[in-house]
C-alpha positions in Angstrom: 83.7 83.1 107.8 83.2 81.5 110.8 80.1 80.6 113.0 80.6 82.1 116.1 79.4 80.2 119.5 76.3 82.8 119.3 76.2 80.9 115.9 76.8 84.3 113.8 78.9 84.7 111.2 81.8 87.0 111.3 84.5 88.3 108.9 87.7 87.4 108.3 90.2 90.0 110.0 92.9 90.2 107.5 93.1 93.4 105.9 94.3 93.9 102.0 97.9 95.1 103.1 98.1 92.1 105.2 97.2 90.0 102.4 99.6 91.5 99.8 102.2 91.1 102.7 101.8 87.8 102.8 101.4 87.4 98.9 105.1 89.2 98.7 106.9 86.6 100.9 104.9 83.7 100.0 106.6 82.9 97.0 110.6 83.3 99.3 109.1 80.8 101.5 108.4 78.2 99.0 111.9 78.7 96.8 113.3 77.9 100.3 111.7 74.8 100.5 112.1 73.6 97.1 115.3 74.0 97.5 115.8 72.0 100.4 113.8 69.4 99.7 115.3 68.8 95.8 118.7 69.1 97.0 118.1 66.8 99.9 116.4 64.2 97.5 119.0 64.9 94.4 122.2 66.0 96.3 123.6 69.3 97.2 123.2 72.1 94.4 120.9 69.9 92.4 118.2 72.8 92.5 120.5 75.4 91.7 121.8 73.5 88.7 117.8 72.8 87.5 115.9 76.0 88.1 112.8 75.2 86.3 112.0 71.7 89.2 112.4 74.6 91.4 109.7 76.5 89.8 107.5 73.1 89.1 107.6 72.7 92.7 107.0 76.2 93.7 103.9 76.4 91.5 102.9 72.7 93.0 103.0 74.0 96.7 101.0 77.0 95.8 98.5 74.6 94.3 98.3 72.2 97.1 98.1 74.9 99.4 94.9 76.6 97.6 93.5 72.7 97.2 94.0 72.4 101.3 92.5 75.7 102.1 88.8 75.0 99.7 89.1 71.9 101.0 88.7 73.1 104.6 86.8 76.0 103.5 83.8 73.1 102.1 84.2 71.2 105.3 83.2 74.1 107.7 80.5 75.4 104.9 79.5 71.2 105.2 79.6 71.2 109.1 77.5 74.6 109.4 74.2 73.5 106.8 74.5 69.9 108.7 74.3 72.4 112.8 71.2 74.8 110.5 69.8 71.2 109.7 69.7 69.6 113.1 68.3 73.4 114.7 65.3 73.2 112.6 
């Protein structure tokens, strides 16, 4: 959620197909980049040889990626209380 100029609040747009979409190709995504980035750190066909640092890193990026998204998520609930404070 959002404050608008107006300053209302107005839902997210993603629908629940969208979502599970997403959710479905997420995890492709991220074995792609594991991949790259442990063979280009390790040598070519490292990851392929040691498919568990693949999925430590998988489950790694989906965790940074939740910790970024609350973390922004706090900032903008942050900003909005400290714009209600200075209105009233």
């Amino acid at each position: 959620m959002y404050l608008k100029e107006t300053g209302e609040m107005h839902k997210p747009t993603m629908s629940y197909d969208t979502a599970l979409d997403q959710a479905a190709n997420t995890p492709w995504v991220y074995m792609d980049k594991a991949e790259e980035a442990i063979d280009a750190k390790f040598g070519d066909g490292y990851a392929k040889k040691n498919p568990q640092l693949v999925g430590t890193y998988m489950k790694v990026a989906g965790q940074e990626f939740i910790a970024s998204v609350l973390t922004k998520a706090v900032w903008e609930i942050a900003e909005a209380i400290d714009r209600i404070a200075d209105n009233n």
